[in-house]
Each structure stands twice: as structure tokens, then as C-alpha cells.
C-alpha positions as CSV (number, residue, x, y, z in Angstrom):
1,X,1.0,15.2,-22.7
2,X,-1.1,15.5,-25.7
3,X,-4.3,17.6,-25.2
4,X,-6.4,14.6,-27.7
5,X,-4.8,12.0,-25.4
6,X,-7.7,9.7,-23.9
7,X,-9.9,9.7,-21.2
8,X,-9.7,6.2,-19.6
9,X,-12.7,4.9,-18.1
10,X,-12.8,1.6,-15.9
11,X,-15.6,-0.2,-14.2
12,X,-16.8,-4.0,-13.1
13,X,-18.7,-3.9,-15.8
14,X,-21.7,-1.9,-17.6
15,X,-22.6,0.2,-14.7
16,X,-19.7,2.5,-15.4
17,X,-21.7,3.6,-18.4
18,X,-23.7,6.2,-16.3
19,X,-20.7,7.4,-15.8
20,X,-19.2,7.6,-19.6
21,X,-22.6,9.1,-20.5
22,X,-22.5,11.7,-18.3
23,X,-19.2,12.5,-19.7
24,X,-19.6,12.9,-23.0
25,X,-22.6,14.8,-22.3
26,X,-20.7,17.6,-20.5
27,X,-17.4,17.0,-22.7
28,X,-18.6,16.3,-26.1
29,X,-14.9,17.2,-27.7
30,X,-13.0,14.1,-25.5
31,X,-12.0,10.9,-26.7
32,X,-11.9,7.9,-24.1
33,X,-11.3,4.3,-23.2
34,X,-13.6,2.0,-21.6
35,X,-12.5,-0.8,-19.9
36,X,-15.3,-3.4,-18.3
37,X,-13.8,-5.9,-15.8
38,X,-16.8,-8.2,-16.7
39,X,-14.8,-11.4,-16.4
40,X,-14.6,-10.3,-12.5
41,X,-18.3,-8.8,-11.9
42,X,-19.1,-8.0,-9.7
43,X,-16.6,-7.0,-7.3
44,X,-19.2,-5.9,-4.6
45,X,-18.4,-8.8,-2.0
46,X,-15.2,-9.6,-3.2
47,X,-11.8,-8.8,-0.5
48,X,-10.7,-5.5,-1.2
49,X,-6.8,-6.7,-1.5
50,X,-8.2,-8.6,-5.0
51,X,-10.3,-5.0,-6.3
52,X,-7.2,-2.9,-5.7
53,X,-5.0,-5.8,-7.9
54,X,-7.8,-5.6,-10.3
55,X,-8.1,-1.6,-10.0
56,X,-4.2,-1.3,-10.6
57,X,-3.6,-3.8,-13.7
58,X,-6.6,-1.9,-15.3
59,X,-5.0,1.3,-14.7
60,X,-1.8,0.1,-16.6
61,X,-3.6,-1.3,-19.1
62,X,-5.3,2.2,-19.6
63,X,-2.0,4.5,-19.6
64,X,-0.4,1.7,-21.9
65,X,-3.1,3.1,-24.4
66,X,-2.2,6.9,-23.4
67,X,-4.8,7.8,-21.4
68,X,-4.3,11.4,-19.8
69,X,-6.7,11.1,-16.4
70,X,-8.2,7.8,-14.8
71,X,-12.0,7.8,-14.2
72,X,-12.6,5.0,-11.6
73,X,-16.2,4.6,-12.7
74,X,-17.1,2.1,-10.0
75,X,-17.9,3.5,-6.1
76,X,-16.5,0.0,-5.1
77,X,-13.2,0.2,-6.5
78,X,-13.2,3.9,-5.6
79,X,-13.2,2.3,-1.9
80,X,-11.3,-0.3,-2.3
81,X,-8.6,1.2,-4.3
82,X,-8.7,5.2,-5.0
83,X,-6.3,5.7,-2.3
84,X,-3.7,2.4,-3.9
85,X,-3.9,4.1,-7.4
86,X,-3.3,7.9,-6.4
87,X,0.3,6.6,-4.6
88,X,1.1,4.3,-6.7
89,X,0.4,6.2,-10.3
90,X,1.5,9.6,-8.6
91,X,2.0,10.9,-12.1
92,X,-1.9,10.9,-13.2
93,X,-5.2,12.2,-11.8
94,X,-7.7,10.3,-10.9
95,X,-11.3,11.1,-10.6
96,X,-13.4,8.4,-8.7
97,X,-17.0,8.0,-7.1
98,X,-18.1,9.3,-3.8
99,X,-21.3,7.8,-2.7
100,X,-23.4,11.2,-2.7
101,X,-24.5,11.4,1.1
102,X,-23.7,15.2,1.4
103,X,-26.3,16.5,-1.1
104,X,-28.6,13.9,0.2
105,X,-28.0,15.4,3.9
106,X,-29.1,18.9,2.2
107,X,-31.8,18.1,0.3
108,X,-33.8,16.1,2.8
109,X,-37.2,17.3,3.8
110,X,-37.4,14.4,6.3
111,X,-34.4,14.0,7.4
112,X,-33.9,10.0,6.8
113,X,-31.6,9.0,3.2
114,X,-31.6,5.6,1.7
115,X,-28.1,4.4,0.7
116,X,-28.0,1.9,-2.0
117,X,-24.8,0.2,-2.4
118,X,-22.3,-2.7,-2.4
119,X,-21.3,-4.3,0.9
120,X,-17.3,-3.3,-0.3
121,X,-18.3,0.4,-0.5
122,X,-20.2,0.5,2.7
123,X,-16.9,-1.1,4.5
124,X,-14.8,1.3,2.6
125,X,-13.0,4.3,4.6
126,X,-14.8,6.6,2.5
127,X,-18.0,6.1,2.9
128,X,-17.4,6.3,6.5
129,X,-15.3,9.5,6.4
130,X,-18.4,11.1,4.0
131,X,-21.2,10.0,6.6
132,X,-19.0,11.5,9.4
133,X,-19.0,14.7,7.8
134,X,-21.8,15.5,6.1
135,X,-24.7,13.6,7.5
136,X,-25.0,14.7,10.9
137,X,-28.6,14.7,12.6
138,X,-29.7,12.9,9.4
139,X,-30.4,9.1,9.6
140,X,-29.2,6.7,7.0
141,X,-30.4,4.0,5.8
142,X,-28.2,0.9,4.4
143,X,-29.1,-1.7,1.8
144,X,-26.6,-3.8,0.0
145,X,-29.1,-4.7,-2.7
146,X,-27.7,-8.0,-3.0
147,X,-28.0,-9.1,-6.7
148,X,-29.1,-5.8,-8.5
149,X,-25.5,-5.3,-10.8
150,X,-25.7,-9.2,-11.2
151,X,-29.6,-8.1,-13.0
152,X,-28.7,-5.2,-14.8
153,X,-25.5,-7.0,-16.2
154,X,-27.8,-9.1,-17.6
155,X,-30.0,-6.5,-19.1
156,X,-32.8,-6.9,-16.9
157,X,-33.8,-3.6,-15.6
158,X,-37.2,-4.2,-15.3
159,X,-38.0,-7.9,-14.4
160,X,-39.8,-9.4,-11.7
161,X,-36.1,-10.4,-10.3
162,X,-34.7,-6.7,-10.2
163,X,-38.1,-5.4,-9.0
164,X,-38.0,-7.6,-6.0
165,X,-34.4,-6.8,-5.1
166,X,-35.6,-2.9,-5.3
167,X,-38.6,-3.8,-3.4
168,X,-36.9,-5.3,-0.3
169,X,-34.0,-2.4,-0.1
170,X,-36.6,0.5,-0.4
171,X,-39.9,-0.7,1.0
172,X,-38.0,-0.6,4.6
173,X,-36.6,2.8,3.6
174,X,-39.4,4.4,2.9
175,X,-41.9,3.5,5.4
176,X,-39.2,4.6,7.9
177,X,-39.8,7.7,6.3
178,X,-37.0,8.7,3.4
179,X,-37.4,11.0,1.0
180,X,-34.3,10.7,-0.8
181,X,-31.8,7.6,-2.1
182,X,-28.5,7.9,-3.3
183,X,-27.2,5.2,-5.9
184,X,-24.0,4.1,-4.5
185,X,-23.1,2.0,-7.2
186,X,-22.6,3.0,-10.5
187,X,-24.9,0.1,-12.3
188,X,-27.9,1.5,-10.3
189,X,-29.0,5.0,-12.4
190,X,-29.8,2.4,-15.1
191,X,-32.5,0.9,-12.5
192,X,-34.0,4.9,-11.7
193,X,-37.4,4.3,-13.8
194,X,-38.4,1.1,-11.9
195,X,-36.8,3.3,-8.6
196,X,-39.5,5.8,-9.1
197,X,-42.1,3.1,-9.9
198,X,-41.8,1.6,-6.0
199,X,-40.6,4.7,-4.4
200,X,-43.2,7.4,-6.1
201,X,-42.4,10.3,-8.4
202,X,-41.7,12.2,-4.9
203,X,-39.1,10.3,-3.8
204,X,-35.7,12.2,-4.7
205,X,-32.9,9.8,-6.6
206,X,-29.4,11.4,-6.4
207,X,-27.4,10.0,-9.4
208,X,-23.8,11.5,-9.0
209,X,-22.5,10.6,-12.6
210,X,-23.2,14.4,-13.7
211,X,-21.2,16.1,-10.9
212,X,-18.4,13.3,-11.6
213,X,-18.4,15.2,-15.2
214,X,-18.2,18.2,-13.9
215,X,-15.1,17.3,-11.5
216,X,-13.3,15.6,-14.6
217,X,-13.7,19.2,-16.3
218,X,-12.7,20.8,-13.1
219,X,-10.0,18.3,-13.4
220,X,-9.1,18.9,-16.8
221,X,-8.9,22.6,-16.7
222,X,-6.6,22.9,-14.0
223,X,-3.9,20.6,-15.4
224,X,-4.7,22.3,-18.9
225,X,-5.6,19.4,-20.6
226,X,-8.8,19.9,-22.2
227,X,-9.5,18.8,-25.8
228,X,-9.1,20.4,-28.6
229,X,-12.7,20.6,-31.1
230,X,-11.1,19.6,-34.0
231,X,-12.3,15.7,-35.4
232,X,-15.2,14.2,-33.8
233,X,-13.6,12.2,-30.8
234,X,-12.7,8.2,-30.8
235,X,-14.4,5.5,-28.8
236,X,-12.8,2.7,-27.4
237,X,-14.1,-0.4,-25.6
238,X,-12.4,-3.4,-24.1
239,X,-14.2,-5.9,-21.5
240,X,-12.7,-8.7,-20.6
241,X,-16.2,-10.6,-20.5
242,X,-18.1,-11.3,-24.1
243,X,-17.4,-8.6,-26.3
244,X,-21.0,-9.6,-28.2
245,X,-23.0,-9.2,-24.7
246,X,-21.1,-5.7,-24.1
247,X,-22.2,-4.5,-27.7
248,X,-25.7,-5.4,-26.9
249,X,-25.8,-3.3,-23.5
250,X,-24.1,-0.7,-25.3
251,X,-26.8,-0.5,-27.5
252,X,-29.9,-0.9,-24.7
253,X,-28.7,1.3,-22.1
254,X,-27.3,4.6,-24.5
255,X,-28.7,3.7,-27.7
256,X,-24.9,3.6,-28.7
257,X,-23.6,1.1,-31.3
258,X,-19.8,0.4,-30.9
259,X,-17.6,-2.7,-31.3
260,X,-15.8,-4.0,-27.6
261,X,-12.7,-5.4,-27.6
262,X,-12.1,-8.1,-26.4
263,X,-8.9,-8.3,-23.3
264,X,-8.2,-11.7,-21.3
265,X,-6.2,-11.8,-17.7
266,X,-3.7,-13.6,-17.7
267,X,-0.9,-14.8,-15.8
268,X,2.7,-13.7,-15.9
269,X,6.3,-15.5,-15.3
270,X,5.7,-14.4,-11.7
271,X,2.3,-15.4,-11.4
272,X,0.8,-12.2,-11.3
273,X,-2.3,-11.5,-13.6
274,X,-2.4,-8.8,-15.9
275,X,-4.5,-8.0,-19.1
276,X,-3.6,-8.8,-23.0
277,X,-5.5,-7.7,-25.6
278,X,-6.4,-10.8,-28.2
């Protein structure tokens, strides 16, 4: 496999660009491939059968286009699917989210964490197995934040909509007595200024996109696949929403310009959906 192959990126949408950020902050040499399922978003309540169909056709769609590790950039599909993809692609590594409860178990002065995540990732094996393990004698708090990546998808990070939804999930939280939140959902680090506007400048906000970076480098390094520095590294986009409203988050949540591409589902001889490019 070629060391300049892609990094392939996928996520419901634009929440997944914590994720890609963090990346190219602590690999500046890779290319990569981002792939936003925006004609699904959001797949929070959806059955986890359809986000592991949706998780697997993107991962084809990704190594069709050489990618040389898949980043599941989304902690729901992580729940829903990680497992599905890792047997079934057996050939390629996967690096996916894991909702951030054991530094949140360490770091707590109080001994309560808020949890802010999808319903499909709180239902998820993982995030049970994680809780188990690492957050003994601590209590944990749950909010599904119903509506928040519906907001930020539309670019509202700051409105009276998304500051209510933040309100409700946190206000609870925090008279109970936590000291720490842990975004569970990659669209939610994009939220952390209005976070620290309800919760106070003390309460601590555990964004796990920069130790995702690190693992990918981990990751990288052990199968000897780093990138070269050589050219400056390629970009790529697809969503399978508006390629127009992509560009424009692109631009207000990195300050990045690029052009998506546009990729439809569609359905096969057999009646299965898969992804085309236009």
C-alpha cells in the first residue's frame, strides 16, 4: 500500500469535522477523504441494522478511492457499526470514537460526569462496556440532547434553539453537581463556546478528537504507513446532502474553503443501496 494513499474520513454529517481538524493538526503531511452522510443525518435515533448498512457502503465507497485506514468519525456509527466493519473489512484499520468516560472518571473533582450523546450511542455495547470499566464510584449523568446535530447542521451554534437544547441537558447536570462533560457526539466540540457560556469557565469539556489523532498516528506507525513530506497533501470531500451547504460549513466551522462533491445512494439490481458519485 502506498505510504500517500488517503486517510478516509466518514461521519453523518459536519460533526466529523472536529475530528478531521484534529487530524490535520497532528498529521499535517496526510492526505484524506471526507465523506458526509448528510442525506441520512442524523443517524442518532435511527435502528442500528440501517447505520451499520450506511457505515459499510461508506466504507466501500472510501477504499474504492484508496484509502489506507478508516476513521469512523461519528461515536454513533462507532456503536452501531465498529465492530460490523472491523470483520467484515478485515484487511484495513479502523480508528473510531469512544465516548471519553475514562479521562472524565480521572479528572473529576466531584465525582459526578455529564454525558452528552445520541440515544444510538448510549444503547451501544460500547458505551456500556467503557462505563463498566472505567467509571466506578463515579456517577454519570445521561442527556441525549435531542436536536443539537439537527442545529449545528444548520449552522446554528449559537441560537436561542441550540442554547435551549444545552440548557435543558446541562442545567440538570450541573446542579447535581458535575464538574466535567464529555461530548459524545462528534458534532458537539463545535457547540464548546456556548458549553462554557451555561456551564461556567470551571466546568471541564472533554473533546476526544485530539487523542483520536493521536491513535490514527499510533495507528499509522505501527503498520508503517505514515506519509511522506513531500507535496502539500490533497483534500477530498463528498456528502451526499447539498454540496453548496457543505462548502459553507466548511468555511464557518475551520475557516477552510474547499469544493464537496457531490455522491447520491442509490439502489442496485438487488435492491440494495450503495453510493455513486454524479
Amino acid at each position: 500500500m502506498n505510504n500517500n494513499f488517503p486517510i478516509g474520513i466518514f461521519d453523518s454529517g459536519v460533526g466529523g469535522l472536529s475530528v478531521w481538524r484534529a487530524i490535520r493538526q497532528q498529521l499535517p503531511n496526510e492526505a484524506l477523504i471526507y465523506f458526509a452522510d448528510q442525506g441520512h443525518v442524523p443517524y442518532g435515533a435511527r435502528p442500528l441494522a440501517e447505520i451499520r448498512h450506511f457505515s459499510e457502503q461508506i466504507t466501500r465507497f472510501l477504499l474504492a478511492r484508496q484509502a489506507k485506514l478508516i476513521v469512523v468519525a461519528c461515536n454513533t456509527a462507532s456503536a452501531a457499526a465498529l465492530a460490523h466493519l472491523r470483520q467484515t473489512f478485515s484487511q484495513i484499520a479502523f480508528v473510531g470514537m469512544e465516548p471519553a468516560v475514562k479521562p472524565a472518571a480521572e479528572q473529576t473533582a466531584s465525582g459526578v460526569v455529564g454525558v452528552l450523546a445520541t440515544p444510538a450511542t448510549f444503547q451501544g455495547a460500547l458505551y456500556a462496556s467503557v462505563v463498566e470499566r472505567f467509571a466506578s464510584g463515579v456517577t454519570v449523568l445521561q442527556d441525549t440532547c435531542p436536536g443539537l446535530v439537527t442545529q449545528i447542521e444548520r449552522g446554528n451554534l449559537a441560537g436561542d434553539e441550540t442554547r435551549q437544547i444545552l440548557e435543558k441537558a446541562l442545567t440538570p447536570m450541573l446542579s447535581r453537581g458535575a464538574d466535567t462533560v464529555v461530548l459524545g457526539c462528534t458534532h458537539y466540540p463545535f457547540v464548546i463556546p456556548l458549553i462554557r457560556e451555561i456551564g461556567g469557565e470551571a466546568l471541564r469539556v472533554i473533546d476526544p478528537a485530539p487523542a483520536v489523532a493521536r491513535q490514527i498516528q499510533r495507528v499509522l506507525a505501527s503498520r508503517r504507513l505514515e506519509a511522506e513530506a513531500s507535496s502539500p497533501p490533497q483534500f477530498t470531500f463528498y456528502t451526499s446532502g447539498s454540496p453548496a451547504a457543505f462548502d459553507a460549513f466548511l468555511s464557518l466551522l475551520l475557516g477552510e474553503t474547499g469544493l464537496a462533491q457531490p455522491a447520491v445512494w442509490q439502489k442496485n439490481s438487488d435492491g440494495q443501496e450503495t453510493i455513486a458519485t454524479i
